[in-house]
N, C-alpha and C positions, 0 to 999 in steps of 0.2 A: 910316523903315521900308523895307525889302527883299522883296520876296518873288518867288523864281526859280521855274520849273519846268523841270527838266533831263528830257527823256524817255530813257528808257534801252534801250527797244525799244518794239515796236509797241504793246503794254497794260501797261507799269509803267515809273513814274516815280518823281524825288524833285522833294519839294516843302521848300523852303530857303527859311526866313523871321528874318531879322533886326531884333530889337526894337532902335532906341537909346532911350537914354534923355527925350527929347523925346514918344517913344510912348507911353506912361506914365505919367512922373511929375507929369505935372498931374491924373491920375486916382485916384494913389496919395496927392498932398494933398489932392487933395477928399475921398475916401475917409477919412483921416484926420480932416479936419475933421468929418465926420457921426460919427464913434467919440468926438470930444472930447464935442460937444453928448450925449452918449445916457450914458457913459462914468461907470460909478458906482467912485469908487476912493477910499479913505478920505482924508480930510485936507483932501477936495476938494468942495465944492458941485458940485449938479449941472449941467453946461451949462457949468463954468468948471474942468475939466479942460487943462492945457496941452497944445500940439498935440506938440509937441519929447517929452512923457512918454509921451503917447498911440504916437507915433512909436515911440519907447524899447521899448518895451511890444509892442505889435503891429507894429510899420513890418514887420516880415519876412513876416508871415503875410499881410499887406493887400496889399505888395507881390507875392508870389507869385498871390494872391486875382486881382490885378489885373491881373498878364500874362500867366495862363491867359483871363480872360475876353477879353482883346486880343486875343490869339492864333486863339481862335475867330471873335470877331465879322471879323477881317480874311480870316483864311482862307476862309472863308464868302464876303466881301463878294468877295475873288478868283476863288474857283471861281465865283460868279454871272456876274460881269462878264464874266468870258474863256470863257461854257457850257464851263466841262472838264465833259465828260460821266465820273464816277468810278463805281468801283464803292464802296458802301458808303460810309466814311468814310477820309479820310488815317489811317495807324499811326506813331507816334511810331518813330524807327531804335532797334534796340534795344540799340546803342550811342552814347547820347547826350555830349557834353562835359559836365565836371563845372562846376555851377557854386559860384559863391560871391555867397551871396545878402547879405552881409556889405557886398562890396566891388565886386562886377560890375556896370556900366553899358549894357555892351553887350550881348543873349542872342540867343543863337544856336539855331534850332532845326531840325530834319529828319523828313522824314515821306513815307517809302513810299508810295505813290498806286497805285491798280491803274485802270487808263485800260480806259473800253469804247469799242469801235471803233462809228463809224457801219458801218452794213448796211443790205440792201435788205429788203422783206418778198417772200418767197418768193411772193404772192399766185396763180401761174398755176398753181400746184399745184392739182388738184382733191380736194373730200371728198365720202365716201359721209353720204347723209342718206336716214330716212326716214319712209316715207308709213303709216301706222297706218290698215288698215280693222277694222273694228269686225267681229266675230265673235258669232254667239248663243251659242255656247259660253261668251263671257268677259260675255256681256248676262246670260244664266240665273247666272251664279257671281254674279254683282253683285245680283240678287236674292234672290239665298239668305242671302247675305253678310247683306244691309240687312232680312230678313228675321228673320233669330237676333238681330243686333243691338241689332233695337228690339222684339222679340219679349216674351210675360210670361214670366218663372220662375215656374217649379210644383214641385210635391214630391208626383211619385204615390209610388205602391204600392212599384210593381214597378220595375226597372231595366231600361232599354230601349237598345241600339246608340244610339250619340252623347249620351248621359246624363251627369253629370258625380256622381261617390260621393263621399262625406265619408265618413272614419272612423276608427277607429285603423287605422296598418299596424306589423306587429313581426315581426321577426324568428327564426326558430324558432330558431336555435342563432348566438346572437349577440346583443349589447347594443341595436340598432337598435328604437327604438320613437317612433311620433311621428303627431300627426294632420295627413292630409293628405285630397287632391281627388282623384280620380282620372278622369281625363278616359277615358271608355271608348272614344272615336275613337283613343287612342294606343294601345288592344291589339292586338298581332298575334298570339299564337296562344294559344288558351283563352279566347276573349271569351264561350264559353256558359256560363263558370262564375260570367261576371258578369250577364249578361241573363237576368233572371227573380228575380234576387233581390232581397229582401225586408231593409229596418230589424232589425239584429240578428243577422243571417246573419251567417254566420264562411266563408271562401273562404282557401283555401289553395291558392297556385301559386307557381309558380319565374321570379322577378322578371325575370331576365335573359330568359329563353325569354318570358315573358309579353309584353314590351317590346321583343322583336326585337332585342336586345343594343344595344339603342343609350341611350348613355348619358345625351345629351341629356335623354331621354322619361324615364329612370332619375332624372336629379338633379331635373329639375322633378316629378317625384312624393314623393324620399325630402327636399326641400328641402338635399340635397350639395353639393358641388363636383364638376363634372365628375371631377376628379382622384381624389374619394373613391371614387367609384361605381364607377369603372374596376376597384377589385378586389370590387366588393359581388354577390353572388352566393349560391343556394340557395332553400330554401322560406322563404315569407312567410306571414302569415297577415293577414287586414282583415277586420276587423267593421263591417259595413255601420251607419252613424248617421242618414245624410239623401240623400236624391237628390234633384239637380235638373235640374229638364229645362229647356230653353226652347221654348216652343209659338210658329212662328214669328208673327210679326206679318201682321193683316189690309191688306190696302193699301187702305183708305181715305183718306178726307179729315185725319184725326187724324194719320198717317203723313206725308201729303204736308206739312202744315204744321208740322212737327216738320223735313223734309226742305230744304223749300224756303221755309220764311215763309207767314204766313197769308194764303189765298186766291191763293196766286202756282203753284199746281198744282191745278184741280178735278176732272178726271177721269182714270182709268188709260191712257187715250190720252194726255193729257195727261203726265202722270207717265215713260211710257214714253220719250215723245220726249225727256223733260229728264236722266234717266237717261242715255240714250242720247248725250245732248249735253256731259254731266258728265264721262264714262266718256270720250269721245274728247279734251274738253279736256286729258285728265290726262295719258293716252295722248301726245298731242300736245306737251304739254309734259317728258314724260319721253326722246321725240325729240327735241325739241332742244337738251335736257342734253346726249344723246348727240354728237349734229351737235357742239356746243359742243367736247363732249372730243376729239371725233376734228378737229376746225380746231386746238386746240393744240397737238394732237399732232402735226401733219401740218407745221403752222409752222416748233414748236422741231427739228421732226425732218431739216428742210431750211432752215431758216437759217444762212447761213454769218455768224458773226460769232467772231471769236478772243478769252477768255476769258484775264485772267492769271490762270494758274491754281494756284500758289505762294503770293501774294496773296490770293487769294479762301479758299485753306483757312487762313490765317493768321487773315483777318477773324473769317470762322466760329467759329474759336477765341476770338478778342479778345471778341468780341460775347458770348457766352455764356458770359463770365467763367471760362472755361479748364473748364467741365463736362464738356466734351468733347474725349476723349482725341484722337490724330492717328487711333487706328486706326479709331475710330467715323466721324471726318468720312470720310477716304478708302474707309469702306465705307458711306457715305451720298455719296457725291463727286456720283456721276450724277445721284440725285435734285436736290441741291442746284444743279447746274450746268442741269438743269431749268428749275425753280422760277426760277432769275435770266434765263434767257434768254426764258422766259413774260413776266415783267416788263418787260424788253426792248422787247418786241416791242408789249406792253401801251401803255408808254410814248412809242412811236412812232406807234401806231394816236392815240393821243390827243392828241400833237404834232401830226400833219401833219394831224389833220379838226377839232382847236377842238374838243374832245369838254369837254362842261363837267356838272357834275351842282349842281342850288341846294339851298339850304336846305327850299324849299318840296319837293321830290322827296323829299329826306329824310325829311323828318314826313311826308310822304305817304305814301311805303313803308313808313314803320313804325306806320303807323295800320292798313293794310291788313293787316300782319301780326298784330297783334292782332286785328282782326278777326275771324280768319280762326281764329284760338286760341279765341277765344269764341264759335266759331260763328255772328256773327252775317253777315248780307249787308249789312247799311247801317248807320251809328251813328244811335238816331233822336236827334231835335232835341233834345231836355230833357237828354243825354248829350255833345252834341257838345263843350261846354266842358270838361266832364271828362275826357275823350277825350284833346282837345289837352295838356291840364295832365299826363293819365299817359305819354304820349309822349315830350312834352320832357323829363319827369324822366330817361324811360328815356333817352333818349340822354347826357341830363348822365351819367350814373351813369360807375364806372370813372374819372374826370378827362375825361370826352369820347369814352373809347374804342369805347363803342357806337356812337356816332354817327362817328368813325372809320371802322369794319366796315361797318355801313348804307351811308357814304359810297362806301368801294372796293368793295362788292358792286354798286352800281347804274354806277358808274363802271365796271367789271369786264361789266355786261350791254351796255351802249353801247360798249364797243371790241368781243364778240365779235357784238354787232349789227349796225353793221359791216362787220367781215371778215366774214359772210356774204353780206353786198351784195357784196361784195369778191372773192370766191372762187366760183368755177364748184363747185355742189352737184348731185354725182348721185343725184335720186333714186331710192328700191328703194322699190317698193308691199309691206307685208306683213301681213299678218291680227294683231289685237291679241295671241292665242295665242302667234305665234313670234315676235314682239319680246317679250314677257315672257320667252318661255324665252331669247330672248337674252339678256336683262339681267340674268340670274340668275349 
């Protein structure tokens, strides 16, 4: 066996591997012999099939079978041994010599390589990062919020600003009839024609003016498609069936243990401060999403490393089994040349620090995210076993792929953990208000 690598410029190569026959064909008669033993062919008891028929018979396909798996396992074992750092996988040339599986001993094979270049990481670049103070503006929204939330539903009389109506809505001149909700916080102009009324009343207004033409408000009323509502317009007519209101929730003790687990908040001093401590954590880590995005950006956007870039939209193609036309890659080009050079960079952070992620992190993340799904703070003890048992299932599931994703998202938080350490971060102090409206 042979295998060259010729470079052809700075990031693509061929890669030239020569099977003789020595490569194989002790794997091709072994191969054989497990087809005789198994091999149901009339005339023939089982297990005493001849190998020379068996041969006859399959020898082409077993052979073929047998110098695709060669071809891999060596190529493989080559790119390990000599770190070719590649993109993607080697591409068969897409003009191959013809063989003759018949008569041919020697095979000859070629395969395009697109070579990634070692690079530095950019690291002296500095990112903007920031500091979240807590605002009583976004403390009172948080209360109101956890208020309706856990609040009772009522059904008075009368309809009251922020109420919510059930009823028929139809259409006066037009097929459109159907029961819906009507949220009274989405009206903007004629909201007196709905406050005050009564189980039975009939209300006639002009859906788009009623709705401030916005379509949005329009489809989650009439249950549309954006797209329908776009031409839906004129008088409507709704007969009032049910209203209900939410009377918000008292904050007591019932509340805070509903909130935070029983007896782990006793008083509204209490409650406030943990509120208070909730609301910044969130905050806090909605910051370092950002920080996060704005270091990759700042990376990929100053790393100099050269891309085959021929290569890499060919892969694209080959990978996705030809879904994608040339015009969609070349008009995804920059994302995707993104995306790999994040990887990159990804990949180097975790080369040069010994970055490692175990099993036990794994179940450990994804216990905490169920957790966190079921609202509870802690698995108690009579549950812990069952816990572990729904865990590992979920990550079996898919062939392993969850626990894949699990794996490169915690491996993914430890490289850009990190380049934070790594990276000079200026911070900006700013009130939770205008980071929210920034994130918008």
């Amino acid at each position: 066996m042979n295998i060259t690598l010729n470079q052809t410029d700075s990031t693509n190569a061929q890669l030239k591997v020569v099977l003789e026959e020595a490569d194989y064909a002790p794997k091709v008669d072994q191969q054989v012999k497990e087809y005789s033993k198994k091999a149901q062919i009339k005339g023939f008891r089982p297990g005493k099939v001849p190998a020379g028929l068996v041969k006859k018979m399959y020898g082409k396909s077993i052979l073929v079978e047998q110098i695709n798996k060669t071809l891999q396992e060596e190529i493989s074992k080559y790119i390990r041994e000599n770190d070719v750092k590649l993109l993607g996988e080697p591409l068969p040339v897409a003009e191959q010599p013809e063989i003759d599986w018949d008569n041919q001993k020697t095979f000859e094979f070629t395969y395009e390589v697109g070579l990634l270049p070692d690079f530095n990481l950019p690291l002296d670049k500095s990112v903007e990062g920031y500091k979240v103070e807590l605002d009583q503006k976004t403390v009172d929204e948080a209360y109101e919020n956890l208020k309706r939330q856990f609040g009772k539903t009522t059904n008075p009389e009368t309809v009251e600003q922020g109420d919510f109506v059930s009823g028929e809505l139809k259409q006066l001149e037009g097929d459109f009839q159907s029961k819906t909700l009507i949220p009274t916080s989405r009206i903007v102009e004629g909201a007196d024609k709905f406050v005050g009324a009564k189980v039975d009343d009939v209300i006639r207004f002009d859906i788009r003016k009623t709705f401030g033409d916005d379509n949005a408000a329009l489809a989650h009323v009439t249950g549309l498609s954006k797209e329908v509502v776009a031409d839906l317009n004129g008088e409507f007519e709704f007969i009032v069936e049910k209203i209900n209101r939410t009377e918000p929730a008292e904050l007591n003790e019932e509340l805070f243990d509903k909130l935070f687990g029983k007896d782990e908040v006793k008083t509204e001093e209490e409650f406030d401060a943990k509120i208070r401590e909730t609301i910044l954590e969130n905050y806090e880590r909605e910051a370092d999403n950002l920080l996060y995005r704005n270091i990759i950006d700042t990376l990929v956007d100053n790393v100099e490393a050269e891309i085959p870039t021929e290569f890499f939209k060919r892969w694209i193609q080959v990978t996705n089994d030809g879904k994608l036309t040339a015009e969609q890659i070349e008009e995804n080009f920059d994302k995707y040349v993104r995306e790999l050079k994040w990887s990159m960079i990804k990949n180097k952070v975790v080369e040069e620090n010994d970055l490692k992620v175990t099993n036990e992190e794994v179940v450990e993340a994804t216990k905490e995210k169920m957790l966190a799904q079921f609202n509870m703070p802690e698995v108690p003890e009579e549950l812990m076993e069952s816990m572990n048992n729904y865990a590992q299932q979920y990550l079996q599931q898919d062939n392993g792929r969850n626990y894949i994703n699990e794996y490169e998202q915690l491996l993914a938080e430890k490289v850009l953990a990190k380049l934070k350490e790594k990276m000079t971060v200026v911070e900006k102090t700013i009130t939770s208000e205008d980071f929210r409206n920034m994130s918008l």
